[in-house]
KOLVEX-128928 format. One line per 10 residues: number of its first residue (from 1); their letters; for each residue y, x negated, z negated of C-alpha. Coordinates in nm, 2 decimals. Layout:
# residues N
NUM = A = Y:X:Z  ...
This chain:
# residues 192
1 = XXXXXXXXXX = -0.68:-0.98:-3.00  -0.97:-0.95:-2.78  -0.92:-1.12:-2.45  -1.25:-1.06:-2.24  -1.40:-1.19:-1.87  -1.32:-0.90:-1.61  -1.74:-0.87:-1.54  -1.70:-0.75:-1.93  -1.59:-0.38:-1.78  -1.83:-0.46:-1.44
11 = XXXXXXXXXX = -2.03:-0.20:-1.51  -1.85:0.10:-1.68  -1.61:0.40:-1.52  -1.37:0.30:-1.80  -0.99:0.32:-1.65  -0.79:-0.06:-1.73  -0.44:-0.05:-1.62  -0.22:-0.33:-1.54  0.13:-0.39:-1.72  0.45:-0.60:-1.69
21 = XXXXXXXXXX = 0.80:-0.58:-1.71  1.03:-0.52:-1.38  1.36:-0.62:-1.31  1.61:-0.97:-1.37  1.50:-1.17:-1.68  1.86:-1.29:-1.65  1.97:-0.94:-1.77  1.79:-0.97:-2.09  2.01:-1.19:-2.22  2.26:-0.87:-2.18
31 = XXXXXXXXXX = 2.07:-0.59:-2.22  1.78:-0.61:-2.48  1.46:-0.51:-2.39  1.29:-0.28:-2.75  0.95:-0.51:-2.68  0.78:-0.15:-2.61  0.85:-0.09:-2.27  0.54:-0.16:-2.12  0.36:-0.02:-2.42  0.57:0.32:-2.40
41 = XXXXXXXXXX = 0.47:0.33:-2.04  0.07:0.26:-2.09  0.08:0.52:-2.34  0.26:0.78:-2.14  0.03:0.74:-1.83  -0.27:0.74:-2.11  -0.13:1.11:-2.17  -0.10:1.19:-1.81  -0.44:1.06:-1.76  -0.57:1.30:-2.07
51 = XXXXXXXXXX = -0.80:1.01:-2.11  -0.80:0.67:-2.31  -0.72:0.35:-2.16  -0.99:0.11:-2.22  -0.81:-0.26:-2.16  -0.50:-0.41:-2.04  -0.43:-0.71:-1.70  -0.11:-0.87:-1.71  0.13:-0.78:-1.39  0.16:-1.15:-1.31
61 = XXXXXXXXXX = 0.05:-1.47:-1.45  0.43:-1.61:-1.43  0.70:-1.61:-1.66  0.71:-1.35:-1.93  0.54:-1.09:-1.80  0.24:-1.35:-1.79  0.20:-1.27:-2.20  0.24:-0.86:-2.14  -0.10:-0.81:-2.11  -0.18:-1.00:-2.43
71 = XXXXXXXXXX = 0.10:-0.83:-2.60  0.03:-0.45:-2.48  -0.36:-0.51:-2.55  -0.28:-0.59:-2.89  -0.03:-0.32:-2.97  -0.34:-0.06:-2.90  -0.62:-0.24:-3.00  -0.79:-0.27:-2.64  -0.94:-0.55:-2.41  -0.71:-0.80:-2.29
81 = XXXXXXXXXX = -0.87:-0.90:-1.93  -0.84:-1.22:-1.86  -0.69:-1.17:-1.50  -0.39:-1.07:-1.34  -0.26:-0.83:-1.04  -0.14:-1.16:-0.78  -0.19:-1.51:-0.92  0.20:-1.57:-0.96  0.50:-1.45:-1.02  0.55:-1.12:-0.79
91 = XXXXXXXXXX = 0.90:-1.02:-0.65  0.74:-0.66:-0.54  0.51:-0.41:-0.67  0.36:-0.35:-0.36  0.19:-0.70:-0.38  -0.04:-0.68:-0.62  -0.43:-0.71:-0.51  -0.53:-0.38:-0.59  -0.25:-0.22:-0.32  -0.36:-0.51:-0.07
101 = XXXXXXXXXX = -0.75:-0.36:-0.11  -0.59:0.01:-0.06  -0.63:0.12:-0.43  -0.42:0.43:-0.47  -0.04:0.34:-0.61  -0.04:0.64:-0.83  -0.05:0.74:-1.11  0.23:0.48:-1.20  0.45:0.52:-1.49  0.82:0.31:-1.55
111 = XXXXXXXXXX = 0.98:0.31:-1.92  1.37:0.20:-2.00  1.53:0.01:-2.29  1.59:0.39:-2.42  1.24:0.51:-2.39  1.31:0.73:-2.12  1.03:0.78:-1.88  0.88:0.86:-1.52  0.58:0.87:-1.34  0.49:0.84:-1.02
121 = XXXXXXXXXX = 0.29:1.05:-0.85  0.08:1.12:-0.52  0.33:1.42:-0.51  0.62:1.23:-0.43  0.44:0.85:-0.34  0.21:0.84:-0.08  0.16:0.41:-0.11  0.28:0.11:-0.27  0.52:0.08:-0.08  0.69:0.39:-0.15
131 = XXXXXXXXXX = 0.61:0.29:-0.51  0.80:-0.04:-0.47  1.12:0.14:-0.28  1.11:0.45:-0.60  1.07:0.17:-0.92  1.31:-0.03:-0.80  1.62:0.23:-0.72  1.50:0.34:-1.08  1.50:0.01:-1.19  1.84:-0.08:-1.12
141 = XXXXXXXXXX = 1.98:0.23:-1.25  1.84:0.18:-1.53  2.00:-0.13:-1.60  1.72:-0.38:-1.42  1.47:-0.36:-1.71  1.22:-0.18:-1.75  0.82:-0.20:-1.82  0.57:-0.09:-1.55  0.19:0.05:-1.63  -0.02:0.04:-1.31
151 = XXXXXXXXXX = -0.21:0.30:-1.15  -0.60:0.26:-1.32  -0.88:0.09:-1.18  -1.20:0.17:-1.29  -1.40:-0.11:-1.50  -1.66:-0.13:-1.16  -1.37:-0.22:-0.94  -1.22:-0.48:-1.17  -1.33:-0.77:-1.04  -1.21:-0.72:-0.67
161 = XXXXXXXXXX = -0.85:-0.62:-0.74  -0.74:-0.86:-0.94  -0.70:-1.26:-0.99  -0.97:-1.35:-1.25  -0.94:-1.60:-1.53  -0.53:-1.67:-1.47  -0.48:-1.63:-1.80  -0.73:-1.88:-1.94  -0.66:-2.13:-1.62  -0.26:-2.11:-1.77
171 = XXXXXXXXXX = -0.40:-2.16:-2.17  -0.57:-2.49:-2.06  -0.28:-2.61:-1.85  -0.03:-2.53:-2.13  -0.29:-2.68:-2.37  -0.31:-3.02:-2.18  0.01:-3.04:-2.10  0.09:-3.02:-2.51  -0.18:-3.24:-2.54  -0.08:-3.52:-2.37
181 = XXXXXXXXXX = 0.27:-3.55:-2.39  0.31:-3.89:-2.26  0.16:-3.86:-1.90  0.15:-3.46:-1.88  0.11:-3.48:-1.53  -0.23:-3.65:-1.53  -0.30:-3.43:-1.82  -0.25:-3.10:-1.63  -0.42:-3.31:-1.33  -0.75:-3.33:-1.50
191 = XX = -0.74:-2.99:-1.64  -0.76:-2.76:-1.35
């Protein structure tokens, strides 16, 4: 696993997409996810694109989908950037940085428990807003789980559109907090 700074890509056209999982986490315990949702829908948009996808951000730096990015990265053998689309957990799609800055919300792609796919396009979306609305009627169809892949940002336009270093910043608070068990607060505290 290669987890790198986001200034890594600061310099290169190559396209990094964002991934995490949309939905309840309640329903999980229910409805199964197959733990290739997001991956299913990286790789599909990766087709779409006709081009390789060169590293992965998490969606969000809370809860699960805080490890996705990890997780996906892994699965194909890319970057992991250390960075996320919002700095916490999101309740909508259409929060993330990159749609705050006016990066296009398409090409998007959502994946199911099944495998069954979609993607989103500027043919039927026009902004993340419309993305939001279209994933989530989806989403709860679908049985509220399913894995997301971002539109791509290119490596130069990293930096700006998402959170940098969330992942690292959550390591050392886990790390401190394990650490010191005894006054974890303080622990965390000091750490960052």
């Amino acid at each position: 696993m290669r987890v790198v700074a986001p200034s890594y890509f600061a310099a290169s056209s190559d396209l990094i997409v964002g991934a995490g999982f949309m939905g309840a986490p309640t329903v999980s315990h229910e409805l199964l996810p197959n733990g290739h949702e997001c991956l299913e829908a990286v790789n599909v948009l990766e087709k779409y694109l006709s081009t390789n996808i060169a590293g992965i951000f998490t969606a969000e730096i809370g809860g699960a989908n805080g490890m996705i990015g990890l997780l996906v990265a892994a699965m194909k053998n890319i970057f992991c950037i250390d960075g996320d689309a919002m700095g916490r957990a999101f309740p909508y799609l259409n929060q993330c940085l990159s749609f705050i800055h006016g990066l296009p919300a398409t090409p998007s792609c959502l994946c199911d428990v099944r495998g069954e796919t979609i993607i989103g396009t500027d043919e039927s979306i026009s902004n993340s807003q419309e993305l939001e609305e279209f994933f989530r009627k989806e989403c709860t169809k679908r049985g509220l789980c399913v894995g997301v892949a971002f539109p791509p940002i290119h490596g130069t336009q990293l930096e700006e559109n998402i959170l940098p270093y969330s992942l690292s910043r959550a390591w050392f608070l886990g790390e401190a907090k394990f650490n010191h068990r005894i006054d974890a607060i303080q622990a965390v505290a000091r750490a960052g």
